[in-house]
ROGU-637428 format. One record per residue (C-alpha): x negated, y negated, z; residue in three letters. Coordinates in pm, whole numbers, padded with zeros to 5 digits, always signed. Each point is the difference from the previous one (the first is absolute). Layout:
XYZALA;...
//
This chain:
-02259-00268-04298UNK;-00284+00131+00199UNK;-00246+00296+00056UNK;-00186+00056+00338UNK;-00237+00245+00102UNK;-00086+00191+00336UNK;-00326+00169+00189UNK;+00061+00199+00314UNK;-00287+00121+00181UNK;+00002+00189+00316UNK;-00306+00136+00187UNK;+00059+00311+00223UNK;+00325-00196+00167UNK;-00216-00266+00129UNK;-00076-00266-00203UNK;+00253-00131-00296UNK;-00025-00266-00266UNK;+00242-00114-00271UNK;-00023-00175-00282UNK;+00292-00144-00263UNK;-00012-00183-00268UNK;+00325-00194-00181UNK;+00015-00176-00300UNK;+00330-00144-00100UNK;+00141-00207-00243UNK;+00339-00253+00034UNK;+00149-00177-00292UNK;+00069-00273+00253UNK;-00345-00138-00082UNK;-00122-00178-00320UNK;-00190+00207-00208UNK;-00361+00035+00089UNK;+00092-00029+00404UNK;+00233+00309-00054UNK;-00245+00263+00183UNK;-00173+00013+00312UNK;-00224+00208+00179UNK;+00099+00112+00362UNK;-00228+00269+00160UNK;+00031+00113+00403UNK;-00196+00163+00241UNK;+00028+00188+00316UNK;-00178+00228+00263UNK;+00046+00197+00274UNK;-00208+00173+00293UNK;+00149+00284+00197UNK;-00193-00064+00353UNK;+00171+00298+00165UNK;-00177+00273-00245UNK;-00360-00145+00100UNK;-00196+00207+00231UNK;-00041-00276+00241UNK;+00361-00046+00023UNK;+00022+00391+00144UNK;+00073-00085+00400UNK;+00264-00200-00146UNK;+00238+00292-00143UNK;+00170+00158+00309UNK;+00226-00369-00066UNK;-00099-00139-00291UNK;+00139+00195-00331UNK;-00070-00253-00241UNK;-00178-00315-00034UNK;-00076-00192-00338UNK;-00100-00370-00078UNK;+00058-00169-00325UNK;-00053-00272-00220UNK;+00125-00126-00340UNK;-00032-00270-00237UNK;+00202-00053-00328UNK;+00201-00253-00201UNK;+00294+00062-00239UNK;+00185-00249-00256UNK;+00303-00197+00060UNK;+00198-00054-00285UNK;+00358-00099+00173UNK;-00042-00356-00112UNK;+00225-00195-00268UNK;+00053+00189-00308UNK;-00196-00142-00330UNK;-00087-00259+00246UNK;-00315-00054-00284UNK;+00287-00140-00263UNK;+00089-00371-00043UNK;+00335-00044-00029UNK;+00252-00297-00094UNK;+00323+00034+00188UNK;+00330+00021-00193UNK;+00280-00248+00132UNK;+00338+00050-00179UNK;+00143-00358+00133UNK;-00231-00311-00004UNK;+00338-00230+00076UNK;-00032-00157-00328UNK;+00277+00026-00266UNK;-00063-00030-00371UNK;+00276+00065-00252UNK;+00187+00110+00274UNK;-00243+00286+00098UNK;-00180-00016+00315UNK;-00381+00065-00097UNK;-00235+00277+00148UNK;-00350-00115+00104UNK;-00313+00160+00055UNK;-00246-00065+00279UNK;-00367-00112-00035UNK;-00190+00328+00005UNK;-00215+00168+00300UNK;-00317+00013+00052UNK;-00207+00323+00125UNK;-00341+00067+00028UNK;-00184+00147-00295UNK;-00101+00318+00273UNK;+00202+00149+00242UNK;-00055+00332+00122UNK;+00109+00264+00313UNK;-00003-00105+00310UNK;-00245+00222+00229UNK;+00104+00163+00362UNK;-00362+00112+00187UNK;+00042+00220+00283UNK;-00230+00078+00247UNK;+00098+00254+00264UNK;-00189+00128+00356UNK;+00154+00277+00198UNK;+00012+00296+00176UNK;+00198+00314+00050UNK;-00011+00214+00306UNK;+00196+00286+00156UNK;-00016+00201+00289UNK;+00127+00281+00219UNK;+00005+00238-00299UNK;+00127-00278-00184UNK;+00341-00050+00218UNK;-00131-00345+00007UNK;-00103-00248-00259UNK;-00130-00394-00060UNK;-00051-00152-00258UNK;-00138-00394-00061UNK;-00078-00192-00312UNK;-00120-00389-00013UNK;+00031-00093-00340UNK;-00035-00365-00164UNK;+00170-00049-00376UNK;-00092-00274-00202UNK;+00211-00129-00326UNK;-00250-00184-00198UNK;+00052-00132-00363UNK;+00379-00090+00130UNK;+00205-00189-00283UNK;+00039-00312+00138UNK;-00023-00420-00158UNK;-00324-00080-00116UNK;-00186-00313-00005UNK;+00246-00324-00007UNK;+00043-00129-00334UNK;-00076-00417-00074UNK;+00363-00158-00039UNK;-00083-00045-00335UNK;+00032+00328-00077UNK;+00375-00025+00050UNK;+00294+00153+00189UNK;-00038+00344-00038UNK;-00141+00188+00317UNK;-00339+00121+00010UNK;-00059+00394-00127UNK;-00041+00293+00199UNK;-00413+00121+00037UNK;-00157+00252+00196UNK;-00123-00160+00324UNK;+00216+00042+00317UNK;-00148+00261+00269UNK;+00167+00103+00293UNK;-00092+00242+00258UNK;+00186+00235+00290UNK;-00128+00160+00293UNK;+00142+00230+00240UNK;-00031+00321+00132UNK;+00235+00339+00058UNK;+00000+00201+00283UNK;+00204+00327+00062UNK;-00019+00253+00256UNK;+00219+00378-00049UNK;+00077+00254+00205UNK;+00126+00408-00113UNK;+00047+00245+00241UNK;+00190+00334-00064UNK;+00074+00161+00354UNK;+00036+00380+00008UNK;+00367-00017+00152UNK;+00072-00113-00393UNK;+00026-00371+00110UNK;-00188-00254-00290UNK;-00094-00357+00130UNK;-00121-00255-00259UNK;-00107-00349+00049UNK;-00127-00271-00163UNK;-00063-00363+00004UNK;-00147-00276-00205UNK;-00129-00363+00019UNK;-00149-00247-00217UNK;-00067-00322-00081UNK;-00101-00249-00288UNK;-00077-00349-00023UNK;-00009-00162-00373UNK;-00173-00342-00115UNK;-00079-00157-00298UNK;-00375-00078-00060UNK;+00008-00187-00317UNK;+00298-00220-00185UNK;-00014-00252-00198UNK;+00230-00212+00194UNK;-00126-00383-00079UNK;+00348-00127+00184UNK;-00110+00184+00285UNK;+00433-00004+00071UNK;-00035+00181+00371UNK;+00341+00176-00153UNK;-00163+00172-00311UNK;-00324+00237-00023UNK;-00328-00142+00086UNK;-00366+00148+00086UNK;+00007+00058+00378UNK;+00395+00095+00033UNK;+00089+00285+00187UNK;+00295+00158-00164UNK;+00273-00007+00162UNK;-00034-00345+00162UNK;+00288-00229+00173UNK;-00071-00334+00022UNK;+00261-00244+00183UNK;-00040-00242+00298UNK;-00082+00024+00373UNK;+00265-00112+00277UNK;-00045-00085+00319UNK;+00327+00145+00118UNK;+00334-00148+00043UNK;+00089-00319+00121UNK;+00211+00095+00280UNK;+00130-00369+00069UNK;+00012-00317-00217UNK;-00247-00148+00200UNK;-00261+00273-00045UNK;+00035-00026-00385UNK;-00029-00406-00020UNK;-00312+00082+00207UNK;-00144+00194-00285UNK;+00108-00199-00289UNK;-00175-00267+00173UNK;-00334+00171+00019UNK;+00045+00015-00379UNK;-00013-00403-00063UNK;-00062+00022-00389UNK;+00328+00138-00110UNK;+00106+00261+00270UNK;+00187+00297-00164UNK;+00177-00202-00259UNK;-00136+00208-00302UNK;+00241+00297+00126UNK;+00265-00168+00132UNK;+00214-00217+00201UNK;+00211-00063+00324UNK;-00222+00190+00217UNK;+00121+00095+00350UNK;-00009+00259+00265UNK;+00017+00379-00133UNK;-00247-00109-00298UNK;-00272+00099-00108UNK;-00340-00179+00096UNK;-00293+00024-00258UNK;-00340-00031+00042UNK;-00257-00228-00128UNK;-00270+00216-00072UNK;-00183-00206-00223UNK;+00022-00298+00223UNK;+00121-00264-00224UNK;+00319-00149+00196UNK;+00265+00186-00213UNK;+00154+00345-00095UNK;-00091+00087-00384UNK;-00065+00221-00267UNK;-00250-00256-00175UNK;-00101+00179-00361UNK;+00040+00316+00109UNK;-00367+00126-00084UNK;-00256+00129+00144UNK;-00182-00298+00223UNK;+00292-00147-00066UNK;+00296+00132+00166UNK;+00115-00241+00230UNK;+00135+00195+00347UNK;+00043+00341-00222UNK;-00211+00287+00110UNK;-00003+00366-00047UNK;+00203+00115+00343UNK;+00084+00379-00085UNK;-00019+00279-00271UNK;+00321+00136-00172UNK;-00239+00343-00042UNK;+00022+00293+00211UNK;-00286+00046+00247UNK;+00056+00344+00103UNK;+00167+00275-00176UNK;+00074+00286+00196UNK;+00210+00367-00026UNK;+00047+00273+00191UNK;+00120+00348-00109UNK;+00159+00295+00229UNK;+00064+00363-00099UNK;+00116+00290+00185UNK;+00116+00303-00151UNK;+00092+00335+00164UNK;+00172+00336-00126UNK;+00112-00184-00336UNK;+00096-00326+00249UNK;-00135-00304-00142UNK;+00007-00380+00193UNK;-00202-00338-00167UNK;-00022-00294+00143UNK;-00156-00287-00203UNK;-00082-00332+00067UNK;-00171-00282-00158UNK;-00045-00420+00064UNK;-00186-00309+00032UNK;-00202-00140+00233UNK;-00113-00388+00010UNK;+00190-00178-00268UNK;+00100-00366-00026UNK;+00331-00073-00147UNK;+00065-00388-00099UNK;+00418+00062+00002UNK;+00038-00374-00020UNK;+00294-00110-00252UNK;+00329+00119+00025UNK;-00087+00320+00212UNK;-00103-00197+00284UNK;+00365-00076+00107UNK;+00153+00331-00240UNK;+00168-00284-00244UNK;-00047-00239-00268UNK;+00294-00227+00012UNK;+00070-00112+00379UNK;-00096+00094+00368UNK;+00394+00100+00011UNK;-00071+00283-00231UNK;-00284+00156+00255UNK;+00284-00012+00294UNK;-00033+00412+00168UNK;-00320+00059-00122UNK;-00150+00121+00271UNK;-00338-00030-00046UNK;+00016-00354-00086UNK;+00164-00105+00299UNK;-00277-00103+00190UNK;+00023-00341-00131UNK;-00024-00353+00165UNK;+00239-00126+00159UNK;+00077-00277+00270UNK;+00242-00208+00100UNK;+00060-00203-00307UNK;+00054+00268-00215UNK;+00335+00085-00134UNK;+00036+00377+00119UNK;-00092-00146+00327UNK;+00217-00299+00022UNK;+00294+00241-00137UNK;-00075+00287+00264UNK;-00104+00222-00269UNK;-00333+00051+00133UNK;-00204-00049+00280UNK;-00297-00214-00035UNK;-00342+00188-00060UNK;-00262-00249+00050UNK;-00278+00268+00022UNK;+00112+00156-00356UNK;-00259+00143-00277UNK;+00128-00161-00290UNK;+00076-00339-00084UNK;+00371-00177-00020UNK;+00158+00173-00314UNK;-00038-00330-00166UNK;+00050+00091-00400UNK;-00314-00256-00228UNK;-00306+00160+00015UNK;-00166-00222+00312UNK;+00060+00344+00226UNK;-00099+00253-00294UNK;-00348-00107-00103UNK;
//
């Protein structure tokens, strides 16, 4: 349930203000966390109606900056998250009188107040248009911040016992990008009607408080940028067997044993970024992560569209487009070579042909292939030693 409220005020077109109210109540929560208060704000100044701005209209039709700040409630979490509850097994694998006998879990534990989860907004921008308002731009920077996030609390003494530690109010995590589009509407007197538009924007999310004691580089910490791909640095490919025994023996402490063995031209060659004579995850934490680092960002960078219209004498034409610029894809796994079983499965997929080969490999020796000693990935070689 939930009631909100609204104030408009508008003073002789220039100057606007809002003001809204909402206060809303979910069944999610335990009682006496059910209702929140979320209340917005926002204003706006037309610049072109000013006086000053007078030398300005022969071009510019409109112009207005504007600001806003306001938070609403998130209650897309785990429903009656607030409730302990004892799972329900129908098979423990114990038989008595020839009856195998249900069991039921130790109970959960949840925090004695849990409540919405807030989204704060604050938004700077600008509209503009000009030529008799053929043309138009419009720009907002904005920066979003999740704050009361459900996420683990405080880690529990072992004494406690097995059951995980409840759900509290305490994550945050904030976004900021901006969005940018530009339009263009012309009607021609010949009938002819042009319309154009195009958009672009951007957004970059990271967590600013977790509990995360583990600090496990895989999970959510404080610090994290969302999105993040952490996985090893290579020094290319050994393109002989010499050049790879070269490496492993700058690495005198255990060389790159922890992924794998046999290694030989068309391998991969790992760095040793942390310096300490081998190739390893360590713990996998945070100060901790052996030759791990954060090398790309599965997020998109730069989100773009572009839409065409024409339209003459009940003719209509559209073009649309839209994409990604800037992203980082691990493929690793199967999809490096287009199979999971063997590197005979992959044979005619083109775009994994530019694999190693020289003259000790099969397709070589068999006149199959021709050697590619200059190739982009590694010999389709099927552990995980050329997938990391």
């Amino acid at each position: 349930a939930g009631f909100f409220g609204r104030i408009n005020y508008d003073y002789m077109g220039k100057y606007l203000l809002e003001v809204n109210a909402r206060y809303d109540g979910s069944s999610k929560f335990p009682s006496g966390d059910q209702w929140a208060l979320f209340p917005s704000v926002s204003a706006g100044w037309r610049l072109s109606e000013e006086t000053f701005m007078k030398w300005a209209k022969p071009v510019l039709s409109d112009f207005k900056v504007r600001g806003s700040w306001g938070t609403i409630g998130n209650q897309d979490v785990a429903a009656n998250s607030f409730l302990s509850v004892m799972s329900v097994n129908k098979s423990s694998g114990w038989v008595i009188d020839g009856k195998q006998v249900p069991y039921i879990g130790i109970p959960s534990v949840v925090s004695p107040s849990l409540t919405w989860e807030r989204v704060t907004t604050i938004d700077l921008g600008f509209d503009a248009r000009f030529f008799n308002n053929e043309l138009g731009v419009s720009f907002d920077w904005y920066q979003r911040t999740t704050s009361d996030m459900h996420s683990p609390g405080e880690t529990l003494p072992s004494t406690f016992g097995s059951t995980t530690m409840p759900k509290v109010n305490s994550g945050e995590l904030q976004g900021r990008g901006f969005e940018l589009s530009i339009d263009y509407n012309k009607r021609f007197a010949c009938g002819l009607g042009l319309t154009a538009r195009a958009t672009l924007s951007k957004i970059r999310e990271k967590i600013t408080k977790y509990n995360n004691p583990n600090k496990n580089i895989y999970g959510n910490y404080e610090g994290k940028i969302i999105g993040e791909i952490w996985g090893y640095t290579t020094k290319g490919l050994a393109r002989t067997d010499q050049e790879m025994q070269d490496h492993l023996a700058t690495l005198p402490n255990g060389g790159q044993s922890s992924l794998g063995s046999d290694w030989r031209a068309g391998d991969i060659m790992y760095a040793d970024i942390n310096n300490d004579g081998k190739i390893s995850t360590e713990n996998e934490t945070l100060g901790n992560s052996g030759d791990l680092s954060v090398i790309g960002n599965s997020t998109p960078r730069f989100l773009f569209g572009l839409d065409l219209n024409a339209s003459w004498k009940g003719f209509d034409f559209r073009v649309f487009f839209q994409g990604v610029m800037k992203r980082d894809m691990w493929q690793g796994g199967a999809y490096m070579f287009g199979s999971s079983y063997s590197e005979w499965s992959s044979a005619g997929i083109v775009a994994v042909d530019d694999y190693f080969r020289d003259e000790n490999s099969w397709s070589v020796q068999n006149g199959y292939r021709e050697t590619n000693m200059n190739a982009f990935l590694p010999r389709p070689f099927y552990d995980d030693k050329n997938r990391q």
